[in-house]
C-alpha positions in Angstrom: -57.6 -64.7 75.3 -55.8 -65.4 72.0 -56.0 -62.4 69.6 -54.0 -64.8 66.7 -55.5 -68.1 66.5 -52.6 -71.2 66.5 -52.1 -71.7 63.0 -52.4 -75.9 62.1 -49.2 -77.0 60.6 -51.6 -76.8 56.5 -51.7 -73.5 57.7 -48.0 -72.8 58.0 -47.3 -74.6 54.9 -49.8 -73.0 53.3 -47.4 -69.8 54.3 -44.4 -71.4 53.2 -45.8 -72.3 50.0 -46.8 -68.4 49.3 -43.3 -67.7 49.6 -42.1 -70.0 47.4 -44.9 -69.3 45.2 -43.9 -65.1 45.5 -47.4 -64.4 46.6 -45.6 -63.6 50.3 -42.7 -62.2 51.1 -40.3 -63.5 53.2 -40.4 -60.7 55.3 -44.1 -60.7 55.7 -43.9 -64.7 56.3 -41.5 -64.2 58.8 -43.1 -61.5 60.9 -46.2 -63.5 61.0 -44.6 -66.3 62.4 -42.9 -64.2 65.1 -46.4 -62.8 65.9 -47.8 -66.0 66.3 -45.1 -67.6 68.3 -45.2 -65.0 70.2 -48.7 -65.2 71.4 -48.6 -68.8 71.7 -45.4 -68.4 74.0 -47.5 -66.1 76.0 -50.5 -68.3 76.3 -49.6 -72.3 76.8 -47.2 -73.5 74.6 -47.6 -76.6 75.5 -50.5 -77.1 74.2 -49.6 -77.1 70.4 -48.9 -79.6 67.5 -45.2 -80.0 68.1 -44.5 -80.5 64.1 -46.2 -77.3 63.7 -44.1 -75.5 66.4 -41.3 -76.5 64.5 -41.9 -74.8 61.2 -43.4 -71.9 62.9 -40.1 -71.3 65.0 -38.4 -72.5 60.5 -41.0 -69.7 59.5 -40.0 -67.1 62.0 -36.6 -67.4 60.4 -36.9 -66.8 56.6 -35.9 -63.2 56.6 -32.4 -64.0 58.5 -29.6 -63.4 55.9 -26.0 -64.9 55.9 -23.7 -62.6 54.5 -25.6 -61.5 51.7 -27.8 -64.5 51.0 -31.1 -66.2 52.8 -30.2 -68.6 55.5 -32.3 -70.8 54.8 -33.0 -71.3 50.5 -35.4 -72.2 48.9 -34.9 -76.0 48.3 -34.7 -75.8 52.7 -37.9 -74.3 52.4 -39.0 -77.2 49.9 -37.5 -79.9 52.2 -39.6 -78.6 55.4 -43.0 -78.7 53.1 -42.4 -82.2 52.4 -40.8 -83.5 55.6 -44.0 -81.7 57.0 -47.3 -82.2 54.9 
């Protein structure tokens, strides 16, 4: 059985939102996702919202740095809540 519930994609938004908001870290956002993908990957992935799969697996990668700046910026991070609501 599940121990993390599959997020819906509101609720990874949501998350996203928090970081652009500075209420989450990116870090913290990040390890979340990796949690939850992980659990999902272990149960039936399969089974979930594909669109939400997608900014999980976005989510997951917040933290990863390029030299010394974010992959991914914040205007990305903008562009997937809207492409995604």
């Amino acid at each position: 059985m599940s121990t993390i519930p599959v997020p819906t994609r509101a609720e990874v938004v949501n998350v996203l939102e928090a970081v652009l908001d500075a209420t989450s870290s990116r870090l913290a956002a990040a390890e979340w996702a990796s949690e939850v993908q992980e659990n999902i990957e272990s149960e039936d992935p399969e089974a979930v919202d594909p669109e939400m799969w997608h900014l999980l697996r976005l989510t997951a990668s917040l933290d990863v740095k390029s030299g010394t700046e974010y992959l991914h910026s914040e205007n990305d991070i903008r562009e997937w809540i809207e492409g995604r609501k």
